[in-house]
Biopython code that builds the backbone (N, CA, C, O; Angstrom):
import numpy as np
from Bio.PDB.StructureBuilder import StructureBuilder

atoms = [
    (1, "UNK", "N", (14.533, -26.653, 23.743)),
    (1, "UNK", "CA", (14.119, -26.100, 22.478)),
    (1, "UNK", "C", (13.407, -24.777, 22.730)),
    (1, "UNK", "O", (12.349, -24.676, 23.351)),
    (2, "UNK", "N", (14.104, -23.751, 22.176)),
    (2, "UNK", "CA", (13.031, -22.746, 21.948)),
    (2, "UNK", "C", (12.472, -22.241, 21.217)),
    (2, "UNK", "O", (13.075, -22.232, 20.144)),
    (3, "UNK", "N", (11.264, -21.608, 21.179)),
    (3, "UNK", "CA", (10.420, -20.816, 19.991)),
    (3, "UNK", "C", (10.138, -19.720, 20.067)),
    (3, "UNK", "O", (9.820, -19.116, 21.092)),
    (4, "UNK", "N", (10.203, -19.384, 19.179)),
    (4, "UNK", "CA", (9.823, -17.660, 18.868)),
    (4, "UNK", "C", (9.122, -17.396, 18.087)),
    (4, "UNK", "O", (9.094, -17.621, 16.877)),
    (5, "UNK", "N", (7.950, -16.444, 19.323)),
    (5, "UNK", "CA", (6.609, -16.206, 18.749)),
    (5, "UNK", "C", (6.489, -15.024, 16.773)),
    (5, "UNK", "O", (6.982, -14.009, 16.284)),
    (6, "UNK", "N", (5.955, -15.622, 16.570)),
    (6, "UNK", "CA", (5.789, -15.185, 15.572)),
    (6, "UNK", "C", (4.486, -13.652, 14.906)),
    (6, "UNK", "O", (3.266, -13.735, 14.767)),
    (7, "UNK", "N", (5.017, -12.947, 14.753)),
    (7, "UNK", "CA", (3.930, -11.278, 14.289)),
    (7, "UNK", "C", (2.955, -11.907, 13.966)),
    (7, "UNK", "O", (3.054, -12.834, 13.162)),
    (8, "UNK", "N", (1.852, -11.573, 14.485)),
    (8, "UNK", "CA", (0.663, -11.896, 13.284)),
    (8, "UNK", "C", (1.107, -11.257, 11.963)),
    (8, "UNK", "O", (1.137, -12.035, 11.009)),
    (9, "UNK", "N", (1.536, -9.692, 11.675)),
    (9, "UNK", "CA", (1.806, -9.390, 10.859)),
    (9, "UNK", "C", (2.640, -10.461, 9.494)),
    (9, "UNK", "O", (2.318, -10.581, 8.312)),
    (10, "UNK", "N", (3.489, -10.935, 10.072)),
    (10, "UNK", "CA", (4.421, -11.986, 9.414)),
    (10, "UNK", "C", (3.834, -13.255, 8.798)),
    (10, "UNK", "O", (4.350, -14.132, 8.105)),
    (11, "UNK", "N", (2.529, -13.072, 9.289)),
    (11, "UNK", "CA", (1.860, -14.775, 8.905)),
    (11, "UNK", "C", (0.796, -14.622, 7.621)),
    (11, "UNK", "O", (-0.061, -13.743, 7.521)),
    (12, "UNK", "N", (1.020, -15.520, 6.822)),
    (12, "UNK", "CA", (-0.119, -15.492, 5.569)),
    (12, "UNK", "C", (-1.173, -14.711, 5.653)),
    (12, "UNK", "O", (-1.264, -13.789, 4.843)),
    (13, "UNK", "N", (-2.348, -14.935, 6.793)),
    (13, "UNK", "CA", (-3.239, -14.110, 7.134)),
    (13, "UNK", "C", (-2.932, -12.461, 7.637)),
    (13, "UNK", "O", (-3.822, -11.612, 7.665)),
    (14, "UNK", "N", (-1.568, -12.209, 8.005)),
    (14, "UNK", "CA", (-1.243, -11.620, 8.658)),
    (14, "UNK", "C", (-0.872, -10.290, 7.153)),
    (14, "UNK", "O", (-1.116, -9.139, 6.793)),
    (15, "UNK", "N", (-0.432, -11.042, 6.919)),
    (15, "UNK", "CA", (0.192, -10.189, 5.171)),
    (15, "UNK", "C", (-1.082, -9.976, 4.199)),
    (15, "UNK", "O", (-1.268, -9.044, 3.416)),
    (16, "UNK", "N", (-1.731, -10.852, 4.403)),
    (16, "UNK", "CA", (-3.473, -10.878, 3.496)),
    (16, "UNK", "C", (-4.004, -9.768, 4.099)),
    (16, "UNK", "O", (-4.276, -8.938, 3.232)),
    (17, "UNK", "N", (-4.328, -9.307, 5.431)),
    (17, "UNK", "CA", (-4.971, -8.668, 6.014)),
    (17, "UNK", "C", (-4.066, -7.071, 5.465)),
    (17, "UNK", "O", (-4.754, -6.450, 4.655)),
    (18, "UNK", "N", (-2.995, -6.532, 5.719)),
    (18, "UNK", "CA", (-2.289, -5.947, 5.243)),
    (18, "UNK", "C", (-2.734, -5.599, 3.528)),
    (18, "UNK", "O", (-3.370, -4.609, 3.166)),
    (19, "UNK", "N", (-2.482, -6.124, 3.100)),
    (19, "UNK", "CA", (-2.931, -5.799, 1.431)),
    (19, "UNK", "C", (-4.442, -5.276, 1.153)),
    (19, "UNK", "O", (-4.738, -4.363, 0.382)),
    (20, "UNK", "N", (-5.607, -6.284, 2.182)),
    (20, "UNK", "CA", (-6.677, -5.514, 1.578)),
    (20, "UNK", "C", (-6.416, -4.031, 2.645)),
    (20, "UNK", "O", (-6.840, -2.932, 2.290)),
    (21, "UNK", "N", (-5.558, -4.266, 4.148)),
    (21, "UNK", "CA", (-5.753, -3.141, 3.993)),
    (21, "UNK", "C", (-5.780, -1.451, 3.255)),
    (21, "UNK", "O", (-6.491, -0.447, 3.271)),
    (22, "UNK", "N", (-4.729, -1.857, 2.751)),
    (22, "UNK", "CA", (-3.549, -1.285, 0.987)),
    (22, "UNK", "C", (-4.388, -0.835, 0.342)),
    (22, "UNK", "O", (-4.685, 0.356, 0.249)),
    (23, "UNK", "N", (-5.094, -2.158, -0.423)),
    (23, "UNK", "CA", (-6.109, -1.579, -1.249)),
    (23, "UNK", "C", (-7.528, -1.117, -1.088)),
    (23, "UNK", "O", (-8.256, -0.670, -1.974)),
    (24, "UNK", "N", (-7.817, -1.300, 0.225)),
    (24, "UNK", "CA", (-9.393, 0.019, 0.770)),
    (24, "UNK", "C", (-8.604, 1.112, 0.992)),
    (24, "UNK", "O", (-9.275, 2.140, 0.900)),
    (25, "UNK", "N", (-7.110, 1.372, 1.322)),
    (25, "UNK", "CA", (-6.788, 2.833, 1.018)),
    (25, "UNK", "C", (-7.200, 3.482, -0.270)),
    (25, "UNK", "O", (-7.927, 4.388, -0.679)),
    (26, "UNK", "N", (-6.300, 2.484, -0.740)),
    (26, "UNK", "CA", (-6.287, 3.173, -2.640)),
    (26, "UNK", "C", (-7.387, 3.544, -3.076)),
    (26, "UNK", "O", (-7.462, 4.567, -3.756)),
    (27, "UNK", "N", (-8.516, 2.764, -2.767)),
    (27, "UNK", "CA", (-9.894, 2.691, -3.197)),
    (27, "UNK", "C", (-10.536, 4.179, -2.429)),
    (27, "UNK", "O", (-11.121, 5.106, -2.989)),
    (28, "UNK", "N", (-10.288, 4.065, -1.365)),
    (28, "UNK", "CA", (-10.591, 5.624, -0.497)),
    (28, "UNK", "C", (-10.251, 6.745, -1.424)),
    (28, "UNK", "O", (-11.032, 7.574, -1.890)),
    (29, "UNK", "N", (-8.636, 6.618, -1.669)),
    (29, "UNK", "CA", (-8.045, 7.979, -2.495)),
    (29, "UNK", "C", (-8.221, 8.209, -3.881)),
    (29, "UNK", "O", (-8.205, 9.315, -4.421)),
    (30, "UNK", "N", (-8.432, 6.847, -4.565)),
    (30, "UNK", "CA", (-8.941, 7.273, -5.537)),
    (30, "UNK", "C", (-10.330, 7.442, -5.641)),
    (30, "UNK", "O", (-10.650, 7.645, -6.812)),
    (31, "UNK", "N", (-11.455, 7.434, -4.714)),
    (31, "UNK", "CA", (-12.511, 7.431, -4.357)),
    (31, "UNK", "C", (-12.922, 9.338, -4.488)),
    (31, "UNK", "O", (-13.773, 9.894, -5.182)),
    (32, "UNK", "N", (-11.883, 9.939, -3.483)),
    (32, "UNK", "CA", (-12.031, 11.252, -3.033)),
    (32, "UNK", "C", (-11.494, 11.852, -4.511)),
    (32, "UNK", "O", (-11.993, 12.839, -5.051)),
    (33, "UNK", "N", (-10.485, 11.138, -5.006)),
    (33, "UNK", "CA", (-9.601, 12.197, -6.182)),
    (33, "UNK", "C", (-10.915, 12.034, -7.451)),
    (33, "UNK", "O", (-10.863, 12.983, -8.234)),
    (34, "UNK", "N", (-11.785, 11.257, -7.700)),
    (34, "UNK", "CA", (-12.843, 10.577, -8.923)),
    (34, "UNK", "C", (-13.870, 11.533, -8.036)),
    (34, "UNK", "O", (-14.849, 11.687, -8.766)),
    (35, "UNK", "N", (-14.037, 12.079, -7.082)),
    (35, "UNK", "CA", (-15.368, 12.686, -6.589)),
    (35, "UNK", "C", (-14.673, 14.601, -6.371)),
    (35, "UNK", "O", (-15.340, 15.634, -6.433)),
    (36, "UNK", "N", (-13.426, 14.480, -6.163)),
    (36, "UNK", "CA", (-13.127, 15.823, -6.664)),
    (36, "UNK", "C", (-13.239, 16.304, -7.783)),
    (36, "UNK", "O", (-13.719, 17.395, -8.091)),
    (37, "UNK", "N", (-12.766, 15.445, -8.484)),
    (37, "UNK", "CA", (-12.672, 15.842, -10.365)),
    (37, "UNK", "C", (-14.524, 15.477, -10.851)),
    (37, "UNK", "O", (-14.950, 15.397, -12.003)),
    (38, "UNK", "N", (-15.261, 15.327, -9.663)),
    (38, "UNK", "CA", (-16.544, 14.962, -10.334)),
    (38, "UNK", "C", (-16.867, 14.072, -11.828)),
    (38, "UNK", "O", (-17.692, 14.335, -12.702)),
    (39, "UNK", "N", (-15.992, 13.060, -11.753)),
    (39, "UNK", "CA", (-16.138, 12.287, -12.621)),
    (39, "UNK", "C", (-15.812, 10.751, -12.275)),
    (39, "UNK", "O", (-14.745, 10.177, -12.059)),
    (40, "UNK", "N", (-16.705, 10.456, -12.297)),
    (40, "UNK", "CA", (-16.965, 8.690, -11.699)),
    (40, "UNK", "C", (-16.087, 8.109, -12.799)),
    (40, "UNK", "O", (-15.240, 7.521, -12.126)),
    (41, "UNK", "N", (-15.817, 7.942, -13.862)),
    (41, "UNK", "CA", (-15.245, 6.781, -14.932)),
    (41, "UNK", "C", (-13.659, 7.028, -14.159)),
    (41, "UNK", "O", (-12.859, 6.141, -13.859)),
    (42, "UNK", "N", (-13.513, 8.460, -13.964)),
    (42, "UNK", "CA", (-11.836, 8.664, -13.273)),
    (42, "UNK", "C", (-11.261, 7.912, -12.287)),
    (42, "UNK", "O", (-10.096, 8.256, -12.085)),
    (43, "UNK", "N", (-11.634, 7.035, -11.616)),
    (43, "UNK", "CA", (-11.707, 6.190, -10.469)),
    (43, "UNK", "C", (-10.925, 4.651, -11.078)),
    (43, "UNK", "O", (-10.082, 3.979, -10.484)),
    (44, "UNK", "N", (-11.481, 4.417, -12.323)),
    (44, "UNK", "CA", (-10.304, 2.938, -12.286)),
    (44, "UNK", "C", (-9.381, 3.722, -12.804)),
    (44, "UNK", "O", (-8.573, 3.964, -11.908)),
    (45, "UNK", "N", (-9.051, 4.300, -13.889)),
    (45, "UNK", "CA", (-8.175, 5.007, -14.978)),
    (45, "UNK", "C", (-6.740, 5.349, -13.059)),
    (45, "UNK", "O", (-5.678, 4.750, -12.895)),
    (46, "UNK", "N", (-7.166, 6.104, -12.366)),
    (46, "UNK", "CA", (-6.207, 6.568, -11.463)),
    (46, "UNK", "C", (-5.748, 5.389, -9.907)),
    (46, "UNK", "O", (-4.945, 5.546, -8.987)),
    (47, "UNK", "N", (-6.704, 4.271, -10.246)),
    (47, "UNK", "CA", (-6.477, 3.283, -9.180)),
    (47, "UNK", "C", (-5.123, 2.948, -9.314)),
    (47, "UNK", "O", (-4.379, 3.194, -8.365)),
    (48, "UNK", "N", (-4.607, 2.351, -10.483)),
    (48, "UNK", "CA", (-3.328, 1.833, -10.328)),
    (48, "UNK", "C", (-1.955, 3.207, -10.112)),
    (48, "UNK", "O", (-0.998, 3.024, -9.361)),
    (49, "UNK", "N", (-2.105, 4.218, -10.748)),
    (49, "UNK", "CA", (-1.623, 5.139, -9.954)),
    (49, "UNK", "C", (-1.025, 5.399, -8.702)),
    (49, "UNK", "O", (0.149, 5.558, -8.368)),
    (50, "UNK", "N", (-2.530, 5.412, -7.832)),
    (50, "UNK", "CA", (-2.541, 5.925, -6.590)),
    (50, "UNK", "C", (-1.788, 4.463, -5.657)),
    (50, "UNK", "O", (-1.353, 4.483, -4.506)),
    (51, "UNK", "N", (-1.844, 3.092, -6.778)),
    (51, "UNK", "CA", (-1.368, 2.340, -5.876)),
    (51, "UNK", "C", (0.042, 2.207, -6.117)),
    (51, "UNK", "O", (0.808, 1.735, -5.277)),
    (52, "UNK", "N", (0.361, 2.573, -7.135)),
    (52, "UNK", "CA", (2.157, 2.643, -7.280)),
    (52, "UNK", "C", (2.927, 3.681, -6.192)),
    (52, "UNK", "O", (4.006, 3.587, -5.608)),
    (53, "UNK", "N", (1.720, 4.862, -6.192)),
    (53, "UNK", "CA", (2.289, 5.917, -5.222)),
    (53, "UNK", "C", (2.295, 5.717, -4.196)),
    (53, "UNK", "O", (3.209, 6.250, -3.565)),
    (54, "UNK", "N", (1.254, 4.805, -3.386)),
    (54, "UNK", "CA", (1.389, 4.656, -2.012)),
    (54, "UNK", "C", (2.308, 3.428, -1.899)),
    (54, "UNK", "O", (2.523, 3.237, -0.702)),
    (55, "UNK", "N", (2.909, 2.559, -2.631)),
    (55, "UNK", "CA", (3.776, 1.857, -2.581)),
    (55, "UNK", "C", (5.048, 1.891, -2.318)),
    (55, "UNK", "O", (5.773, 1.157, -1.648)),
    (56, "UNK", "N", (5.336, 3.368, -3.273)),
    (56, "UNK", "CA", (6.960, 3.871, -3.142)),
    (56, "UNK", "C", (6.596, 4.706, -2.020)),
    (56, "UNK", "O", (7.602, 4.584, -1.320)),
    (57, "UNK", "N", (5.920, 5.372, -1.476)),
    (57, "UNK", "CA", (5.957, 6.277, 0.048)),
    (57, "UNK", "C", (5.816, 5.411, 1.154)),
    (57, "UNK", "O", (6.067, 5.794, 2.297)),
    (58, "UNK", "N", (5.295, 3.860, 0.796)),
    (58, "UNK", "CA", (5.443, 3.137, 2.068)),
    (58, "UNK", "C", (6.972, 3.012, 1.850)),
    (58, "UNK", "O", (7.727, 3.846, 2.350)),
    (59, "UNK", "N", (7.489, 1.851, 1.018)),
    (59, "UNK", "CA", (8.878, 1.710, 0.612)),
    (59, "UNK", "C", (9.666, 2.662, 0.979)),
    (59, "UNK", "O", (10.393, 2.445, 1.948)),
    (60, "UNK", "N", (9.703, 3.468, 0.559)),
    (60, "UNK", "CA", (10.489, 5.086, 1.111)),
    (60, "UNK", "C", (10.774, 5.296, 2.537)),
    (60, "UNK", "O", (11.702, 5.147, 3.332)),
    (61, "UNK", "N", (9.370, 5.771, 2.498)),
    (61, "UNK", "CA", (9.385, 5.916, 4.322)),
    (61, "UNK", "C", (9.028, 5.188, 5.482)),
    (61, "UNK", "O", (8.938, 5.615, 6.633)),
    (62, "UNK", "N", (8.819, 3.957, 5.023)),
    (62, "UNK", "CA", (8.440, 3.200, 6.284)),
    (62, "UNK", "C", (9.165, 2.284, 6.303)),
    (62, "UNK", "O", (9.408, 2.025, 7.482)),
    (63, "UNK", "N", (9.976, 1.214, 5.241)),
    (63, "UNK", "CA", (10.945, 0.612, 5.315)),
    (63, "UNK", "C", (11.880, 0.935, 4.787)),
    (63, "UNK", "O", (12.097, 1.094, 3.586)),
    (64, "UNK", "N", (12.973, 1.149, 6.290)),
    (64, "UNK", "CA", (13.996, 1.904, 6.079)),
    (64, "UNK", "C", (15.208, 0.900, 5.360)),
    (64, "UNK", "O", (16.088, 1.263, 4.580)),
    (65, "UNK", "N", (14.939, -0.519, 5.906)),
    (65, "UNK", "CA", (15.766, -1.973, 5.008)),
    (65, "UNK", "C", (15.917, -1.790, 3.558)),
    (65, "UNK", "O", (16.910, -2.232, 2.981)),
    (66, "UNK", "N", (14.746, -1.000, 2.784)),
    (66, "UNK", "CA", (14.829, -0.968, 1.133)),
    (66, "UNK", "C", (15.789, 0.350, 0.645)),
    (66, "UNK", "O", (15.460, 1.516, 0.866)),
    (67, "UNK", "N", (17.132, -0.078, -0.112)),
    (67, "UNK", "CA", (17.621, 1.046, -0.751)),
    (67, "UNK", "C", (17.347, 1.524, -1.453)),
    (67, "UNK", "O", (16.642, 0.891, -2.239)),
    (68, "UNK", "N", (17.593, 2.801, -1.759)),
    (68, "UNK", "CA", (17.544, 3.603, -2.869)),
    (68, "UNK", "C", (17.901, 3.670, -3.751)),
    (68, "UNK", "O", (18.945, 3.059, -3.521)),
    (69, "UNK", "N", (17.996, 4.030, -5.184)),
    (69, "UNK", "CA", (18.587, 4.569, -6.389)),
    (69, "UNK", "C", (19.751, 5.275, -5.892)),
    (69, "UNK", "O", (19.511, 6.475, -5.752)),
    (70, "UNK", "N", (20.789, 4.979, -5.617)),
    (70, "UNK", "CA", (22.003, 5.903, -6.127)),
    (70, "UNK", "C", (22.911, 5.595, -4.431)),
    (70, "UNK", "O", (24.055, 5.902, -4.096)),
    (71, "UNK", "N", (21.864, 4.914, -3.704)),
    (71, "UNK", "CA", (22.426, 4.647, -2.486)),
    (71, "UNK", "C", (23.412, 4.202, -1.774)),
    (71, "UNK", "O", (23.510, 4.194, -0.547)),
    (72, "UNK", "N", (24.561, 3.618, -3.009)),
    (72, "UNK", "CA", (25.365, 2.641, -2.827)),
    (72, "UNK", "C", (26.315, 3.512, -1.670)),
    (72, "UNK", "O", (27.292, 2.977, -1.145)),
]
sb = StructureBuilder()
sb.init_structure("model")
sb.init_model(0)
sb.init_chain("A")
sb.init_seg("    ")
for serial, (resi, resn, name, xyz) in enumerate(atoms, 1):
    if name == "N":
        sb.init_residue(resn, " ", resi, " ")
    sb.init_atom(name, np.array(xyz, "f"), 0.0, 1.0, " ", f" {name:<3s}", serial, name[0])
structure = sb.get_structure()
């Protein structure tokens, strides 16, 4: 019988850890973009934003497995 080791990445904890990493990004960028525009309320209003955007640029460019629009 054999086994094959498994990513941490790949494992419940492994994918949990991943997401908050995700979202202390988002929280960073929309952190800097709410302290550029010098306005603190700007910070939730652009959170979900910044997390759609870093979603499709991971998607995009880091997994190359996900197609595109028009890719067929």
């Amino acid at each position: 019988m054999t086994t094959t080791k498994t990513s941490f990445w790949e494992t419940n904890v492994g994918k949990t850890a991943k997401a908050a990493l995700y979202l202390g990004a988002s929280a960073v960028v929309g952190g800097f973009i709410s302290a550029m525009a010098s306005d603190p309320q700007l910070f939730g209003i652009v959170t979900p934003i910044v997390n759609i955007v870093l979603v499709l640029i991971k998607q995009t460019f880091l997994t190359p497995s996900t197609p595109n629009i028009g890719s067929n």
